[in-house]
C-alpha positions, 0 to 999 in steps of 0.5 A, a space after each residue: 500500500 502506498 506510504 501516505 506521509 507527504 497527505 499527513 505532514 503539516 502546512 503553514 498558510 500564512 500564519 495558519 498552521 493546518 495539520 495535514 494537506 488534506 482540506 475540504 472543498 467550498 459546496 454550497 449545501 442550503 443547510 443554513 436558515 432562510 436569513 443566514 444563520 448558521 443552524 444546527 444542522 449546518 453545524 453538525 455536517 460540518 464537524 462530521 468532516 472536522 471529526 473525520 480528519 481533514 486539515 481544514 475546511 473551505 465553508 460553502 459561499 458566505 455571502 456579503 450582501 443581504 440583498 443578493 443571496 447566493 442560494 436560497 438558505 445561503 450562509 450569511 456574513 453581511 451581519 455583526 448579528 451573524 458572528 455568535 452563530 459563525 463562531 459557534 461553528 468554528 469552535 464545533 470545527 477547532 475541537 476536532 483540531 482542523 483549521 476553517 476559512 469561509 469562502 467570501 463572495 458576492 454572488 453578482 450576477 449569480 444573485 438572487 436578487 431577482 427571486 428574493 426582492 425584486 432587483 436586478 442582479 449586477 455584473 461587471 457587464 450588461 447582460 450576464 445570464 444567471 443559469 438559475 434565474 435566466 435573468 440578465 444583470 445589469 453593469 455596475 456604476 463606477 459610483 457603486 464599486 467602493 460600497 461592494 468593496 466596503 462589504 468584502 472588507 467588512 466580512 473578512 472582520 467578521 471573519 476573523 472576530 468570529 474565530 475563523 482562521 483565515 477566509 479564502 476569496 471566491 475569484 475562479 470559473 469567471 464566476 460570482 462578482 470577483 470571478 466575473 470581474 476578472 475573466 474576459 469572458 465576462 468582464 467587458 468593461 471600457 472604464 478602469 475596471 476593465 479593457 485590459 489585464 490591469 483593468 480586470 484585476 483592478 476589483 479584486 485587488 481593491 477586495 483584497 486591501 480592504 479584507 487585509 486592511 480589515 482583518 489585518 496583514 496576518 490574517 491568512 487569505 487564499 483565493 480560488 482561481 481557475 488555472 484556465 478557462 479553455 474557451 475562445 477569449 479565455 484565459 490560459 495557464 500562462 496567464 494565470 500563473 503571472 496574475 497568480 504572481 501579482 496577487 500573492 505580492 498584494 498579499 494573498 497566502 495561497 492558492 485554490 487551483 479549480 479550472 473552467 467557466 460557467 456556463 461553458 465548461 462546468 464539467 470542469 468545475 464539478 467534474 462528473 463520472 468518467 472525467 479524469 483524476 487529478 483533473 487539474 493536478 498538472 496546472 497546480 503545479 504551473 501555478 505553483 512555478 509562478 508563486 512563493 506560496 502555497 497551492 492547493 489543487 482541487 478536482 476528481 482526487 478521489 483515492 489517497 494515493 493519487 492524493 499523496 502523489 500530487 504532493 509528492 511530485 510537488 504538483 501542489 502543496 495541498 489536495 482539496 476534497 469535495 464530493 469524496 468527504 459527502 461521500 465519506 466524512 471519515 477519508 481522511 481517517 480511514 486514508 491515514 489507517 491504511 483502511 483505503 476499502 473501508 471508505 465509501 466512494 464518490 464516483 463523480 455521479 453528481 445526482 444527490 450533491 448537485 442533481 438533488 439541490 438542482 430539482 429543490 431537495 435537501 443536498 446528499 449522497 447516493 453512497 451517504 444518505 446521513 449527508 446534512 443529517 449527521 446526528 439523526 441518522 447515526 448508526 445506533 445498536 438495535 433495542 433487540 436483536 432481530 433475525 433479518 432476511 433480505 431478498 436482493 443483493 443490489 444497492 438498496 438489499 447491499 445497504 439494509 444488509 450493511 445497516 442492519 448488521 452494524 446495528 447488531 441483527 442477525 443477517 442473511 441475504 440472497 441474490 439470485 444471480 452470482 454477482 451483487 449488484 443487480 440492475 446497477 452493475 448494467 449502468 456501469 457498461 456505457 462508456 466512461 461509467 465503469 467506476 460505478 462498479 466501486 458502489 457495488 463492491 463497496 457495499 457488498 466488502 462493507 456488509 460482509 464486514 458488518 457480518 452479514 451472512 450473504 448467498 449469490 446464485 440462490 433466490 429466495 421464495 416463499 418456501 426459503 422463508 418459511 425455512 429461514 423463519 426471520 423476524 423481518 423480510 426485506 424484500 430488495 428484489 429490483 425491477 424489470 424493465 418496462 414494455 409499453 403497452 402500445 402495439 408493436 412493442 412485442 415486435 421480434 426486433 424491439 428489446 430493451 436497454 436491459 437486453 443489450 447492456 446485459 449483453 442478451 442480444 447483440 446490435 450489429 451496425 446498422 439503425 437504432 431507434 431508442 424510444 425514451 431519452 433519460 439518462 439509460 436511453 442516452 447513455 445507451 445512445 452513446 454507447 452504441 453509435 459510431 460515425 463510421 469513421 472506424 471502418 473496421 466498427 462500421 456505422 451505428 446511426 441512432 435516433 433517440 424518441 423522446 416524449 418530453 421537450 428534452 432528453 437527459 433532464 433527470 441527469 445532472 447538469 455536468 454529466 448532462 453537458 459532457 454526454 450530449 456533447 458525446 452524442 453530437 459527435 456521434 452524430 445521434 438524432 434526437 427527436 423531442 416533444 413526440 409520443 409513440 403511438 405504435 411501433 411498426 418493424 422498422 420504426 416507429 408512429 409518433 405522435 408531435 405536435 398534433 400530427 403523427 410522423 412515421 419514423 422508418 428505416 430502422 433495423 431494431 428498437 430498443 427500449 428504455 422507458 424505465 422499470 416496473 417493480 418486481 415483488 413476488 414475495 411480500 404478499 406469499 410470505 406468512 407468517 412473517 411479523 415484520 416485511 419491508 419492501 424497498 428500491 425498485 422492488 416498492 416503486 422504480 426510481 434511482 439508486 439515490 432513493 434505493 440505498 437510502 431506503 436501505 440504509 433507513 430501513 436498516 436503522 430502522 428494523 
C-alpha cells in the first residue's frame, strides 16, 4: 500500500498552521436558515468532516450582501448579528483540531436578487445570464464599486472576530462578482475596471486591501482561481500563473487551483463520472512555478494515493476534497489507517450533491444518505436483536444488509444471480461509467464486514422463508424493465436497454431507434453509435424518441453537458416533444405536435422507458411479523432513493 506521509505532514498558510494537506472543498449545501444563520444542522455536517480528519475546511459561499443571496438558505456574513452563530461553528470545527476559512463572495450576477426582492442582479457587464434565474444583470456604476468593496472588507472582520482562521476569496470559473470581474469572458468593461489585464484585476485587488486592511496583514487569505478557462477569449495557464504572481505580492497566502467557466465548461468545475483524476493536478503545479506560496489543487482526487502523489511530485502543496468527504466524512481517517476499502466512494455521479439541490431537495449522497443529517441518522445498536432476511443483493438489499448488521441483527441475504449488484452493475457498461462498479463492491466488502451472512446464485421464495423463519423480510428484489403497452412493442426486433447492456442480444451496425431519452436511453445512445469513421466498427446511426421537450433532464447538469456533447459527435438524432403511438418493424408512429410522423428505416428498437417493480414475495410470505419492501422492488426510481431506503430501513428494523 502506498506510504501516505507527504497527505499527513503539516502546512503553514500564512500564519495558519493546518495539520495535514488534506482540506475540504467550498459546496454550497442550503443547510443554513432562510436569513443566514448558521443552524444546527449546518453545524453538525460540518464537524462530521472536522471529526473525520481533514486539515481544514473551505465553508460553502458566505455571502456579503443581504440583498443578493447566493442560494436560497445561503450562509450569511453581511451581519455583526451573524458572528455568535459563525463562531459557534468554528469552535464545533477547532475541537476536532482542523483549521476553517469561509469562502467570501458576492454572488453578482449569480444573485438572487431577482427571486428574493425584486432587483436586478449586477455584473461587471450588461447582460450576464444567471443559469438559475435566466435573468440578465445589469453593469455596475463606477459610483457603486467602493460600497461592494466596503462589504468584502467588512466580512473578512467578521471573519476573523468570529474565530475563523483565515477566509479564502471566491475569484475562479469567471464566476460570482470577483470571478466575473476578472475573466474576459465576462468582464467587458471600457472604464478602469476593465479593457485590459490591469483593468480586470483592478476589483479584486481593491477586495483584497480592504479584507487585509480589515482583518489585518496576518490574517491568512487564499483565493480560488481557475488555472484556465479553455474557451475562445479565455484565459490560459500562462496567464494565470503571472496574475497568480501579482496577487500573492498584494498579499494573498495561497492558492485554490479549480479550472473552467460557467456556463461553458462546468464539467470542469464539478467534474462528473468518467472525467479524469487529478483533473487539474498538472496546472497546480504551473501555478505553483509562478508563486512563493502555497497551492492547493482541487478536482476528481478521489483515492489517497493519487492524493499523496500530487504532493509528492510537488504538483501542489495541498489536495482539496469535495464530493469524496459527502461521500465519506471519515477519508481522511480511514486514508491515514491504511483502511483505503473501508471508505465509501464518490464516483463523480453528481445526482444527490448537485442533481438533488438542482430539482429543490435537501443536498446528499447516493453512497451517504446521513449527508446534512449527521446526528439523526447515526448508526445506533438495535433495542433487540432481530433475525433479518433480505431478498436482493443490489444497492438498496447491499445497504439494509450493511445497516442492519452494524446495528447488531442477525443477517442473511440472497441474490439470485452470482454477482451483487443487480440492475446497477448494467449502468456501469456505457462508456466512461465503469467506476460505478466501486458502489457495488463497496457495499457488498462493507456488509460482509458488518457480518452479514450473504448467498449469490440462490433466490429466495416463499418456501426459503418459511425455512429461514426471520423476524423481518426485506424484500430488495429490483425491477424489470418496462414494455409499453402500445402495439408493436412485442415486435421480434424491439428489446430493451436491459437486453443489450446485459449483453442478451447483440446490435450489429446498422439503425437504432431508442424510444425514451433519460439518462439509460442516452447513455445507451452513446454507447452504441459510431460515425463510421472506424471502418473496421462500421456505422451505428441512432435516433433517440423522446416524449418530453428534452432528453437527459433527470441527469445532472455536468454529466448532462459532457454526454450530449458525446452524442453530437456521434452524430445521434434526437427527436423531442413526440409520443409513440405504435411501433411498426422498422420504426416507429409518433405522435408531435398534433400530427403523427412515421419514423422508418430502422433495423431494431430498443427500449428504455424505465422499470416496473418486481415483488413476488411480500404478499406469499406468512407468517412473517415484520416485511419491508424497498428500491425498485416498492416503486422504480434511482439508486439515490434505493440505498437510502436501505440504509433507513436498516436503522430502522
Amino acid at each position: 500500500m502506498h506510504s501516505l506521509t507527504h497527505l499527513f505532514s503539516p502546512l503553514k498558510i500564512g500564519t495558519m498552521e493546518i495539520k495535514n494537506r488534506i482540506a475540504m472543498a467550498p459546496m454550497a449545501t442550503d443547510f443554513a436558515e432562510g436569513d443566514g444563520t448558521v443552524t444546527r444542522r449546518c453545524i453538525d455536517y460540518y464537524e462530521a468532516r472536522a471529526r473525520g480528519g481533514v486539515g481544514l475546511i473551505i465553508l460553502e459561499v458566505c455571502t456579503i450582501d443581504a440583498m443578493s443571496p447566493y442560494i436560497p438558505r445561503t450562509v450569511g456574513i453581511w451581519d455583526d448579528s451573524f458572528i455568535p452563530g459563525l463562531r459557534e461553528l468554528a469552535d464545533a470545527i477547532h475541537a476536532h483540531g482542523a483549521r476553517v476559512i469561509p469562502q467570501i463572495a458576492h454572488p453578482g450576477p449569480e444573485s438572487l436578487a431577482p427571486l428574493f426582492n425584486g432587483t436586478q442582479a449586477i455584473g461587471p457587464s450588461a447582460g450576464i445570464v444567471n443559469n438559475l434565474t435566466k435573468m440578465r444583470c445589469r453593469e455596475i456604476l463606477p459610483d457603486e464599486i467602493p460600497g461592494i468593496v466596503a462589504q468584502f472588507g467588512e466580512a473578512a472582520r467578521r471573519a476573523r472576530a468570529a474565530g475563523f482562521d483565515g477566509l479564502e476569496l471566491h475569484a475562479a470559473h469567471g464566476y460570482l462578482l470577483a470571478g466575473s470581474f476578472l475573466s474576459a469572458l465576462r468582464n467587458r468593461r471600457t472604464d478602469n475596471y476593465g479593457g485590459t489585464l490591469a483593468g480586470r484585476l483592478r476589483f479584486p485587488l481593491e477586495v483584497l486591501r480592504a479584507m487585509k486592511d480589515k482583518a489585518g496583514k496576518d490574517f491568512p487569505i487564499t483565493m480560488r482561481i481557475s488555472a484556465e478557462e479553455p474557451v475562445p477569449g479565455g484565459r490560459d495557464i500562462r496567464e494565470t500563473g503571472y496574475i497568480a504572481s501579482i496577487f500573492a505580492d498584494a498579499g494573498v497566502d495561497g492558492f485554490h487551483v479549480s479550472s473552467g467557466v460557467y456556463p461553458d465548461l462546468s464539467w470542469r468545475v464539478i467534474p462528473p463520472t468518467g472525467t479524469p483524476y487529478c483533473l487539474n493536478a498538472r496546472s497546480a503545479a504551473e501555478i505553483r512555478k509562478a508563486v512563493e506560496v502555497p497551492v492547493m489543487v482541487v478536482g476528481r482526487i478521489v483515492d489517497p494515493g493519487m492524493a499523496d502523489d500530487i504532493v509528492r511530485r510537488g504538483d501542489a502543496d495541498m489536495v482539496v476534497l469535495g464530493r469524496s468527504l459527502l461521500a465519506d466524512p471519515d477519508w481522511p481517517n480511514k486514508a491515514a489507517a491504511g483502511a483505503w476499502d473501508d471508505i465509501a466512494p464518490c464516483i463523480g455521479c453528481g445526482l444527490g450533491c448537485v442533481r438533488a439541490r438542482e430539482s429543490g431537495l435537501d443536498m446528499t449522497c447516493i453512497i451517504n444518505p446521513a449527508v446534512g443529517r449527521e446526528r439523526e441518522m447515526e448508526i445506533r445498536a438495535a433495542a433487540r436483536s432481530k433475525k433479518v432476511l433480505i431478498a436482493g443483493g443490489g444497492p438498496a438489499g447491499l445497504e439494509a444488509a450493511r445497516v442492519a448488521a452494524l446495528a447488531g441483527h442477525n443477517v442473511v441475504l440472497y441474490e439470485k444471480e452470482m454477482r451483487p449488484g443487480g440492475q446497477f452493475n448494467l449502468a456501469a457498461v456505457p462508456p466512461g461509467k465503469g467506476e460505478l462498479c466501486k458502489i457495488t463492491q463497496y457495499l457488498h466488502r462493507q456488509a460482509r464486514k458488518a457480518g452479514a451472512k450473504i448467498t449469490l446464485g440462490a433466490e429466495v421464495t416463499p418456501g426459503l422463508v418459511a425455512e429461514e423463519k426471520p423476524d423481518a423480510l426485506v424484500v430488495a428484489t429490483g425491477g424489470r424493465p418496462r414494455r409499453p403497452d402500445i402495439p408493436g412493442a412485442d415486435g421480434e426486433n424491439v428489446f430493451t436497454a436491459y437486453d443489450v447492456l446485459a449483453g442478451a442480444v447483440d446490435i450489429p451496425p446498422g439503425k437504432v431507434l431508442i424510444i425514451g431519452g433519460g439518462m439509460v436511453g442516452c447513455e445507451l445512445a452513446s454507447f452504441l453509435a459510431g460515425t463510421g469513421d472506424n471502418i473496421t466498427i462500421g456505422r451505428t446511426e441512432v435516433t433517440i424518441v423522446e416524449m418530453t421537450d428534452a432528453v437527459g433532464t433527470d441527469m445532472f447538469s455536468e454529466g448532462r453537458e459532457l454526454l450530449m456533447e458525446k452524442l453530437r459527435h456521434r452524430e445521434v438524432r434526437i427527436i423531442t416533444s413526440a409520443a409513440v403511438k405504435e411501433i411498426i418493424p422498422d420504426g416507429a408512429v409518433v405522435v408531435r405536435g398534433g400530427a403523427e410522423e412515421v419514423i422508418s428505416g430502422m433495423d431494431c428498437i430498443v427500449l428504455a422507458m424505465g422499470a416496473e417493480p418486481v415483488d413476488d414475495l411480500s404478499g406469499a410470505a406468512g407468517g412473517v411479523a415484520e416485511i419491508h419492501v424497498i428500491g425498485d422492488a416498492r416503486a422504480p426510481r434511482q439508486v439515490l432513493d434505493a440505498i437510502r431506503e436501505g440504509f433507513e430501513i436498516g436503522r430502522a428494523l
